[in-house]
GUNU-607478 format. One line per field, with one value per residue (C-alpha): chain; residue in one letter; x, y, z. Coordinates in nm, 3 decimals, padded with zeros to 5 digits. Layout:
N
chain <- [A | ...]
res <- [A | ...]
px <- [X | ...]
py <- [Y | ...]
pz <- [Z | ...]
END
This chain:
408
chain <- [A | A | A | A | A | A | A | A | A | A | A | A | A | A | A | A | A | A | A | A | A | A | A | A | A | A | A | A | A | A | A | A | A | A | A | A | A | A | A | A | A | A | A | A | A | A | A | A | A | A | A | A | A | A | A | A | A | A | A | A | A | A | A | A | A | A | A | A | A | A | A | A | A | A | A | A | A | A | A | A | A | A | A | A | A | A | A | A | A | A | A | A | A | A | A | A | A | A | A | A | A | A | A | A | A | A | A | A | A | A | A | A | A | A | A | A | A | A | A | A | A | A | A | A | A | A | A | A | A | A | A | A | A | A | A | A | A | A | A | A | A | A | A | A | A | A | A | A | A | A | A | A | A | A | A | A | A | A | A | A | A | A | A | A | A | A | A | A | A | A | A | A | A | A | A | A | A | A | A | A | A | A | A | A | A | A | A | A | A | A | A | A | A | A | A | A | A | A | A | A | A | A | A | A | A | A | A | A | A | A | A | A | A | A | A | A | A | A | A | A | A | A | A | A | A | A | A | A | A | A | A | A | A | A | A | A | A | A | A | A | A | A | A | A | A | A | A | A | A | A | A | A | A | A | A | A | A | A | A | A | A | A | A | A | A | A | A | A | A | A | A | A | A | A | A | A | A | A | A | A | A | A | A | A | A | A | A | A | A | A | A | A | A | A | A | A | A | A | A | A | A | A | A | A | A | A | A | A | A | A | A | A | A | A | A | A | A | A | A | A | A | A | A | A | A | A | A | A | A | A | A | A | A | A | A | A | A | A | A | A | A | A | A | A | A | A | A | A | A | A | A | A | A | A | A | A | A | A | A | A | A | A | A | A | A | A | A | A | A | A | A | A | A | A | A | A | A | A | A | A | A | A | A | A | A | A | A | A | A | A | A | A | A | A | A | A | A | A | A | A | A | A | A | A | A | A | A | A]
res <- [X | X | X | X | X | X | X | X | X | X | X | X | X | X | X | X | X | X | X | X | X | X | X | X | X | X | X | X | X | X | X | X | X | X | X | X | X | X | X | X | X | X | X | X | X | X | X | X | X | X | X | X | X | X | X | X | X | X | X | X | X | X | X | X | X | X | X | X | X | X | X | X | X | X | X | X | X | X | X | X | X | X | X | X | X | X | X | X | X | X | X | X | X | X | X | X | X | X | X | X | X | X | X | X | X | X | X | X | X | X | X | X | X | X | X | X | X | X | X | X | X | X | X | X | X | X | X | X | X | X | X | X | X | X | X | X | X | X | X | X | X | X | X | X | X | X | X | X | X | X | X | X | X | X | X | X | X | X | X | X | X | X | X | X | X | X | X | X | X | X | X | X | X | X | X | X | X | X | X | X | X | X | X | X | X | X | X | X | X | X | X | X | X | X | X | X | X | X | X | X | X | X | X | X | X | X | X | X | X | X | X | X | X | X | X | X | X | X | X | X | X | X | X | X | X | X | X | X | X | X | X | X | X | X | X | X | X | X | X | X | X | X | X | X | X | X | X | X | X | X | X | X | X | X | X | X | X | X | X | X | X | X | X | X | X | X | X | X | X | X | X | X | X | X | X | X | X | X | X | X | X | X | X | X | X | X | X | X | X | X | X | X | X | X | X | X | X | X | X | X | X | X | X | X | X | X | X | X | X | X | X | X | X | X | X | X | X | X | X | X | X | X | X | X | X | X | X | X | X | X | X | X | X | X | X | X | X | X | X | X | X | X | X | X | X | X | X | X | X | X | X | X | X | X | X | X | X | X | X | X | X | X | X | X | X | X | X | X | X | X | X | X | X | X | X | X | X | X | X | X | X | X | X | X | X | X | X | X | X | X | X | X | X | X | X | X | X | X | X | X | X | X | X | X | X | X | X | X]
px <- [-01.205 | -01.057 | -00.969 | -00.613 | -00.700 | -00.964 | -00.707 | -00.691 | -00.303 | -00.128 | 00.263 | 00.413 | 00.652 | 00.847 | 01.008 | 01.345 | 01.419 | 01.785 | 02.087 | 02.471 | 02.510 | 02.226 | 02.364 | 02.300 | 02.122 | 01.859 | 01.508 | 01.394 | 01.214 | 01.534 | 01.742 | 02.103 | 02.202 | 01.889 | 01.969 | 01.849 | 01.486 | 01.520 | 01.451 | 01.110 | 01.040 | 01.097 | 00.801 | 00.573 | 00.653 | 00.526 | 00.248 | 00.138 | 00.129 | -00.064 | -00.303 | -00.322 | -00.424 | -00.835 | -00.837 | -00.635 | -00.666 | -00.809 | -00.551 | -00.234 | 00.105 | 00.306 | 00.607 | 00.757 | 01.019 | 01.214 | 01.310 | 01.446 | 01.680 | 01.925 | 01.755 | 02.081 | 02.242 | 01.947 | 02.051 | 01.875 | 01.722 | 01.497 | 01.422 | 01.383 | 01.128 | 00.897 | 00.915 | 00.855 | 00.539 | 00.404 | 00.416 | 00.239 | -00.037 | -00.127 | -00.154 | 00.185 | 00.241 | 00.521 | 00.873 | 00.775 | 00.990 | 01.158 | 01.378 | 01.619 | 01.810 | 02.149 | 02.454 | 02.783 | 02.990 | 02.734 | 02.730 | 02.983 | 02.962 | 02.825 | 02.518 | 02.463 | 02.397 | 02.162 | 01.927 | 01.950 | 01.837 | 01.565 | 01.433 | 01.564 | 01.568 | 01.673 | 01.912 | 01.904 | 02.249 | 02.291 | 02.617 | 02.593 | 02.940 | 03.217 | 03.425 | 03.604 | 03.583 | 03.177 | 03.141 | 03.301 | 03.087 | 02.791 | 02.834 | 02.842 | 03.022 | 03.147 | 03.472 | 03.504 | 03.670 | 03.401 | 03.144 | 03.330 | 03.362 | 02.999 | 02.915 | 03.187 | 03.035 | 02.672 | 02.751 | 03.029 | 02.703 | 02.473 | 02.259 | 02.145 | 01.883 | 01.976 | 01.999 | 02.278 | 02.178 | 02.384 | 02.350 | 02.429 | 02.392 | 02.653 | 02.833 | 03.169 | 03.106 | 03.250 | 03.144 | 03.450 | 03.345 | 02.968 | 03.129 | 03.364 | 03.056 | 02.856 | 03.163 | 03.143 | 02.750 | 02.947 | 03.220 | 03.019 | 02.686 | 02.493 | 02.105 | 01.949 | 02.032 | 01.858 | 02.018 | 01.908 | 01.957 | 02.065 | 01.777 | 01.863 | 01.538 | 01.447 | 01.477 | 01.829 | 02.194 | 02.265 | 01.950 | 02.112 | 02.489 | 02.302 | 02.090 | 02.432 | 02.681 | 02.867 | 02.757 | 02.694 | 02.461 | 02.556 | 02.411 | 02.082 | 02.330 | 02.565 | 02.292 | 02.148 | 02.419 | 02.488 | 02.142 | 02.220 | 02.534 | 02.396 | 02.117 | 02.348 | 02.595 | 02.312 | 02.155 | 02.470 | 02.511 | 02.145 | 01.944 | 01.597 | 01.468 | 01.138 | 01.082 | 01.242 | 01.493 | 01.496 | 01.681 | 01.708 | 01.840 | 01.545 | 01.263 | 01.511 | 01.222 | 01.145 | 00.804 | 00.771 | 00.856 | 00.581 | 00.289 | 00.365 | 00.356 | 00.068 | -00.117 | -00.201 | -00.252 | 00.066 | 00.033 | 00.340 | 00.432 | 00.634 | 00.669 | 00.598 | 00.555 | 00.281 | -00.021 | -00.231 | -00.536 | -00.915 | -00.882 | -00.743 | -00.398 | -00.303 | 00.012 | 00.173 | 00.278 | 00.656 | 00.873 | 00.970 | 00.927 | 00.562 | 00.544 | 00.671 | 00.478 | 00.112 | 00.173 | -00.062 | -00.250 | -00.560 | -00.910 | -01.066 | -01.336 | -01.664 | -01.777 | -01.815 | -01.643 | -01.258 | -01.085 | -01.274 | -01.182 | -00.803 | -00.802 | -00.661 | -00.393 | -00.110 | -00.067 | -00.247 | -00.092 | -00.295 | -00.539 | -00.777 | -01.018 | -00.938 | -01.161 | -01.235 | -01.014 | -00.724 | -00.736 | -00.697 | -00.388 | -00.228 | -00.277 | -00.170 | 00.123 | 00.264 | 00.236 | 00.416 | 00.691 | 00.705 | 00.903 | 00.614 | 00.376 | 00.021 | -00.204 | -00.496 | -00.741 | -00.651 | -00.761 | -01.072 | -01.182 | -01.076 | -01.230 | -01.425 | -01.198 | -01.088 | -00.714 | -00.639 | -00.918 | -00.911 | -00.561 | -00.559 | -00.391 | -00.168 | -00.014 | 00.002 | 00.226 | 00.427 | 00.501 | 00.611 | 00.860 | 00.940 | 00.887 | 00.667 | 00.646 | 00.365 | 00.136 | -00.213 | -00.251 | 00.034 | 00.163 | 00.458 | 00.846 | 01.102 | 01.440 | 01.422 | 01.080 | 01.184 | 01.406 | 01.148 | 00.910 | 00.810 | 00.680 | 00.552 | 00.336 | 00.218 | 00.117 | -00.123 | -00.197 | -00.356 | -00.557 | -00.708 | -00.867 | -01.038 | -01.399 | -01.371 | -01.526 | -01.831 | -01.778 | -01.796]
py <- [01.601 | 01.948 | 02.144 | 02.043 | 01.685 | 01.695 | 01.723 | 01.328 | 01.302 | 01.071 | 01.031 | 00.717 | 00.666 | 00.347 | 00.205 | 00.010 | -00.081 | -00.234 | -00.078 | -00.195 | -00.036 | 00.149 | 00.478 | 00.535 | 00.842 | 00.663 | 00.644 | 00.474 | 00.179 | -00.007 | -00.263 | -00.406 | -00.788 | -00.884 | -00.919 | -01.247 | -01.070 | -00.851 | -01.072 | -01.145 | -00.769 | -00.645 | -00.901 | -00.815 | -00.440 | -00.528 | -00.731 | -00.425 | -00.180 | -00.443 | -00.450 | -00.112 | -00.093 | -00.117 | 00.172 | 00.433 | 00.356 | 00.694 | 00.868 | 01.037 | 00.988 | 01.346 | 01.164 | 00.809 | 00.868 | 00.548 | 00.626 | 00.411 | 00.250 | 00.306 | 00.219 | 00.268 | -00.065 | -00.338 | -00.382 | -00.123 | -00.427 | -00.440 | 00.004 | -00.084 | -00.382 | -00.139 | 00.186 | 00.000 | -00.137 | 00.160 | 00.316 | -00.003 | 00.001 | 00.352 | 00.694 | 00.839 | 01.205 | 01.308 | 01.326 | 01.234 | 01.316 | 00.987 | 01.009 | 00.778 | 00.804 | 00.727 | 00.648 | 00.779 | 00.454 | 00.291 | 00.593 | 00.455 | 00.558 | 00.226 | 00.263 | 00.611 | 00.559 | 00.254 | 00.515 | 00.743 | 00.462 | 00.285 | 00.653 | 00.761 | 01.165 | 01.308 | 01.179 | 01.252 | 01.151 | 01.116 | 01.290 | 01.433 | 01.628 | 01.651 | 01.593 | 01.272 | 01.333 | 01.395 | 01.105 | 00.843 | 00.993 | 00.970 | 00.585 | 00.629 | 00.407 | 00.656 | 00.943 | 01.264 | 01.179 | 00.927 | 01.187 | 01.401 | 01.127 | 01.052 | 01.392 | 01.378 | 01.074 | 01.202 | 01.506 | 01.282 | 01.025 | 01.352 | 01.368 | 01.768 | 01.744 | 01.583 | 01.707 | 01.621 | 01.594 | 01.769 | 01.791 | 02.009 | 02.050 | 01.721 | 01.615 | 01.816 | 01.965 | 02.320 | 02.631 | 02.602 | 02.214 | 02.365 | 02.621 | 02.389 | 02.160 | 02.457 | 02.525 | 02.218 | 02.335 | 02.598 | 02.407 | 02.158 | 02.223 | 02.114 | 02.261 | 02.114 | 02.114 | 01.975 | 02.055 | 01.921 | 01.964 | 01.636 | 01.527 | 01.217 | 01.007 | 00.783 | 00.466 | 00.501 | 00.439 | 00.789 | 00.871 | 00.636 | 00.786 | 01.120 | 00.951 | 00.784 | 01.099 | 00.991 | 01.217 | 01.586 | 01.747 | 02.139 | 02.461 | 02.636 | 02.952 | 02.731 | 02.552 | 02.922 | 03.018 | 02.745 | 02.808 | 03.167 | 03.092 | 02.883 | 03.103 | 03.358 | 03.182 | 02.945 | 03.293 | 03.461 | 03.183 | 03.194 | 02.946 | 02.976 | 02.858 | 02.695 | 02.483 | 02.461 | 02.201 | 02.269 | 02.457 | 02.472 | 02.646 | 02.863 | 02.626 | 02.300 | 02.285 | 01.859 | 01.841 | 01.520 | 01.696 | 01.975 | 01.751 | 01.609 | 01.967 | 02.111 | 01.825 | 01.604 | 01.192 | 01.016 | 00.591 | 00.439 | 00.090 | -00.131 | -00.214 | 00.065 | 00.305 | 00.548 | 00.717 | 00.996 | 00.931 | 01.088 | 01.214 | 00.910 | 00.828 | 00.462 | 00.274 | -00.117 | -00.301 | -00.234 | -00.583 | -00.672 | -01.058 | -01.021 | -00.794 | -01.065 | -01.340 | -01.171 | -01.003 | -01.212 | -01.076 | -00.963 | -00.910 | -00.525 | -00.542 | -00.383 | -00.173 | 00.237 | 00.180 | 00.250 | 00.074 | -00.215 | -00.164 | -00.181 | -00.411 | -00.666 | -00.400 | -00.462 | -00.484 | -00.193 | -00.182 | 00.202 | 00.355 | 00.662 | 00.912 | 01.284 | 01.543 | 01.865 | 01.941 | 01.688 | 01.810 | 02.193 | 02.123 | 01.935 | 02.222 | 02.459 | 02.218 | 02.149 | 02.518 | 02.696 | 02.400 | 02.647 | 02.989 | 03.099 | 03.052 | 03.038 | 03.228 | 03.374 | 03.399 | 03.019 | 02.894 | 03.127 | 02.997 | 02.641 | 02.606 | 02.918 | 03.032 | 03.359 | 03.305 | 03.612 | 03.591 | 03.220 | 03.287 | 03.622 | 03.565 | 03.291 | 03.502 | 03.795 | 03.584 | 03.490 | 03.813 | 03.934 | 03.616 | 03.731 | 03.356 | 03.448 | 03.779 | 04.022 | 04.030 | 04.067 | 03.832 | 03.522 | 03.402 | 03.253 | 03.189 | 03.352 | 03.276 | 03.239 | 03.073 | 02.779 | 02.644 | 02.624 | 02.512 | 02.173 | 02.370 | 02.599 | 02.364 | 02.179 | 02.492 | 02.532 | 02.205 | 02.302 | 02.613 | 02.391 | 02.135 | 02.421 | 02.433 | 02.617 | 02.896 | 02.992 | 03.207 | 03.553]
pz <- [-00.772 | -00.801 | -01.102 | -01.107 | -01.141 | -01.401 | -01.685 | -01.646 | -01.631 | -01.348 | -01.322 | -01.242 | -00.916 | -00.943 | -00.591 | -00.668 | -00.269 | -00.343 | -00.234 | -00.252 | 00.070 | 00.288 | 00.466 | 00.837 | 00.824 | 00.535 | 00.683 | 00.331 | 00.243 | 00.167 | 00.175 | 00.143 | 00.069 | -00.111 | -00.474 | -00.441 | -00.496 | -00.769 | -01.066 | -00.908 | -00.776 | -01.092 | -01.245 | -00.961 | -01.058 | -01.414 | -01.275 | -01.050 | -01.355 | -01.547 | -01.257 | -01.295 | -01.654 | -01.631 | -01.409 | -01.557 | -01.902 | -01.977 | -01.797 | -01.975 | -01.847 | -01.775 | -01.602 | -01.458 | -01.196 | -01.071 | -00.735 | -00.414 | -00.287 | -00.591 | -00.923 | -01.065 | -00.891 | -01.099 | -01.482 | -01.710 | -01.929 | -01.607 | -01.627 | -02.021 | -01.956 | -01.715 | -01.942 | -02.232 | -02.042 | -01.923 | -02.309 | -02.434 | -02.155 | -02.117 | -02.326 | -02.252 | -02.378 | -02.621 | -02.458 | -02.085 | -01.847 | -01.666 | -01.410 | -01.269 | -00.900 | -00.990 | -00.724 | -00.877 | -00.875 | -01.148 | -01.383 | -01.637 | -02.002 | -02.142 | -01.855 | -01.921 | -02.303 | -02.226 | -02.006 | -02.288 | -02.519 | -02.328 | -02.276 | -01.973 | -02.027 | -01.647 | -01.357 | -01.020 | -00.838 | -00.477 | -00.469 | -00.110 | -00.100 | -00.250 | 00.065 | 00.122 | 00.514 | 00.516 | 00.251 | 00.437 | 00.782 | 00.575 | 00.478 | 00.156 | -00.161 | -00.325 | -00.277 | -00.441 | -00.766 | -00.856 | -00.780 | -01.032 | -01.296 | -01.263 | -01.390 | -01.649 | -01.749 | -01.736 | -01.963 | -02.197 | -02.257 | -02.345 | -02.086 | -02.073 | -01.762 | -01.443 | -01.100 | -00.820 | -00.420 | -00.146 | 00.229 | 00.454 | 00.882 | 00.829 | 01.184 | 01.154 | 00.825 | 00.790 | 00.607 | 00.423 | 00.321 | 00.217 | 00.015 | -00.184 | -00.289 | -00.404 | -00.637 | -00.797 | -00.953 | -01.098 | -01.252 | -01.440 | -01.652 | -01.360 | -01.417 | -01.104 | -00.771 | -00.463 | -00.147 | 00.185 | 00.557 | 00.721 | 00.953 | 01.217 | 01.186 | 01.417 | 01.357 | 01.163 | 01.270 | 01.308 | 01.546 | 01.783 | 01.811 | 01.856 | 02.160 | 02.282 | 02.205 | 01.933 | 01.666 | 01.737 | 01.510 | 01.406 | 01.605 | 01.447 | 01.374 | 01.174 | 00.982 | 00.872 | 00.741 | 00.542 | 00.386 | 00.371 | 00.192 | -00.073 | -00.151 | -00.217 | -00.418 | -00.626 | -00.674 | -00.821 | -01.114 | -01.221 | -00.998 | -00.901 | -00.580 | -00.663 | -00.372 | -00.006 | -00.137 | -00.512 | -00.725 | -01.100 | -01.381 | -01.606 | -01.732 | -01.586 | -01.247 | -01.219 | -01.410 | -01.173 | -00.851 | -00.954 | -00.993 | -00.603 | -00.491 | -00.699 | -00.578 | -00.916 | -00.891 | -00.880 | -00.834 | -00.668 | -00.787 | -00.601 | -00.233 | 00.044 | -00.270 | -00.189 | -00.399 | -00.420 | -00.651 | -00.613 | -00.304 | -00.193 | -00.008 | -00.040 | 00.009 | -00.079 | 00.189 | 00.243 | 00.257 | -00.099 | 00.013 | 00.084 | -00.187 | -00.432 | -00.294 | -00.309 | -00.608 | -00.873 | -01.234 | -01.116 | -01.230 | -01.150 | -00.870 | -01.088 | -00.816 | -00.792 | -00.437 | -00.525 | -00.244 | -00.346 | -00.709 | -00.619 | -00.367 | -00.603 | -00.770 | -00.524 | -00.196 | -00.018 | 00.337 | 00.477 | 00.238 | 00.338 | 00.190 | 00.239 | 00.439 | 00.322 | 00.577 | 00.484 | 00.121 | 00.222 | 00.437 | 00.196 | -00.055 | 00.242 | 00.336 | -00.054 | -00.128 | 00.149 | 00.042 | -00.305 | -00.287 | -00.460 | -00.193 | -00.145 | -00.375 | -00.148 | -00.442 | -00.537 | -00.185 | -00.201 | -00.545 | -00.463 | -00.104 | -00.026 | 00.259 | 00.292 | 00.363 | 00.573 | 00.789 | 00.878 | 00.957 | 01.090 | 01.402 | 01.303 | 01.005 | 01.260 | 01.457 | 01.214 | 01.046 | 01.350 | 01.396 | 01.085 | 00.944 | 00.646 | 00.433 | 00.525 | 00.151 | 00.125 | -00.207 | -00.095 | 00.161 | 00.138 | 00.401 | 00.474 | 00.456 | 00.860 | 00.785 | 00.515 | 00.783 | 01.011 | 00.739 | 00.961 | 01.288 | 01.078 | 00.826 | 01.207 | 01.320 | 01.016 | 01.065 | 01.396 | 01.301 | 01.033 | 01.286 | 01.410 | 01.236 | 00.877 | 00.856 | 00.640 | 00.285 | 00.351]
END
């Protein structure tokens, strides 16, 4: 267990898989026309954290995020039930931070003040854009004006941390149409932004009309400078740019979103929600109906073995242990995702590698690409760099399968 993990704190992700409507370009685990579960999701969800109970009950909770799906379309007496579980089960910490994904057409005042009440203290709303055009292309159930009223709504109710989702690289969307969305951060007392660049998965509605010609996705140069442009303008009213596709106000960063990338233990509850515990990736198994049905109060396995121990905590679907080698690329991986980098002297103290050597001729490369900045002490992207963050993380990726070298 490394150092960042023996402070004995965990956060809690919670998966709510409904949806009123799923958009086309959603790779997710969820689902549309399925209310008919959610009555007995949300008990196996409270059965799961009960399950969990044994085994983290000397563990302090820094954070609960309820993501999905669109936690904002089940009643909040359901959100109530599970927060007010968590806080009688385990050792939460004073003023957590718990999130809730929020569409815009359910953020009406009477809502809004039941999160506040039942403890909810941030909102993250899928907003997308504030076109009617790129809404409508992008499936969504929601136009501009509701967008607008759901942050009128969200500051009206009192609500003084919450963070609002754009995308841009849409089909058709102009620089004109990224611009006008940025000006809507400045408008309101928006503190967090995160801002992402429309990826056609496979799998989803829109990977197919890519494959058969019917959507066109936007040239590299175009999707530059729409980063380019945001940068700029988020940078002008007083955003930082903490990670590739976060930005906050000072001190507003999402405490949740931090532990993920600083690589602390975070159990997922619910179906397909994933974990990262002791070295250990696990995930549930994904349909909600098996989910429900072999969900059951279980007793803890007494065993040092820890898969064994959770076997009977949900439904595990893939579990595996790390490497040496799996837990230094994830470190590598989660921190070029920060602006801030990768600290040479952490990896050196951490995992006895010298940073610059083992990577001599891959950071060579890349300076010269001009993908990352040329430092002795971090290394961290460029602007050029963050948007070709994937290739360059499976790049890494490769140079680490190569044997590590010895501590010199």
């Amino acid at each position: 267990m490394d150092s960042l993990e023996k402070e004995n704190n965990i956060s809690f992700y919670i998966h709510i898989p409904f949806c009123q409507i799923k958009c086309p370009y959603c790779d997710f685990n969820t689902y549309e026309n399925i209310e008919n579960f959610i009555p007995n999701y949300m008990k196996g969800i409270n059965i799961e954290i009960n399950n969990w109970e044994k085994i983290l009950v000397q563990y302090n909770v820094k954070s609960i995020y309820f993501g999905g799906g669109t936690p904002s379309y089940i009643k909040s007496s359901y959100i109530k039930e599970i927060i007010n579980l968590i806080k009688s089960k385990f050792s939460v910490e004073k003023n957590p931070e718990i999130t809730l994904e929020a569409n815009p057409v359910d953020l009406n005042i009477y809502k809004l003040s039941s999160y506040l009440d039942i403890g909810i203290n941030r909102l993250s709303i899928g907003i997308q854009s504030f076109s009617d055009s790129l809404l409508k292309k992008l499936g969504r159930n929601h136009d501009q004006k509701s967008a607008i009223k759901s942050i009128e709504n969200t500051l009206k109710a009192g609500f003084k941390n919450f963070n609002i989702d754009l995308m841009y690289g849409i089909p058709s969307q102009s620089i004109n149409q990224w611009r006008e969305s940025l000006t809507k951060i400045k408008n309101y007392e928006i503190n967090h932004l995160s801002t992402y660049n429309l990826t056609f998965e496979e799998g989803t509605p829109f990977y197919h009309w890519e494959k058969q010609g019917k959507l066109i996705a936007p040239k590299d140069k175009k999707i530059e400078d729409m980063y380019l442009l945001q940068k700029e303008f988020l940078t002008e009213i007083g955003f930082i740019h903490y990670e590739i596709s976060n930005w906050s106000k000072p001190k507003m960063q999402s405490k949740h979103n931090l532990r993920y990338w600083s690589g602390n233990h975070y159990i997922g509850v619910g179906a397909g929600a994933h974990s990262y515990f002791d070295n250990k990736r696990f995930s549930n198994i994904k349909s909600p109906k098996k989910y429900i049905e072999k969900m059951k109060p279980q007793n803890i396995n007494q065993t040092n073995d820890f898969f064994k121990k959770i076997s009977n905590i949900g439904i595990i679907h893939e579990q595996e242990t790390l490497t040496q080698k799996d837990i230094f690329f994830d470190r590598v991986m989660l921190n070029l995702r920060l602006i801030k980098g990768i600290k040479h002297q952490d990896i050196y103290r951490e995992f006895n590698i010298n940073f610059p050597k083992k990577f001599k001729h891959l950071l060579s490369e890349l300076v010269d690409l001009e993908l990352i900045e040329e430092n002795t002490e971090i290394t961290k992207l460029t602007d050029k760099g963050i948007l070709l963050s994937n290739e360059i993380i499976m790049r890494f990726f490769q140079e680490i399968s190569k044997p590590l070298p010895i501590k010199t």
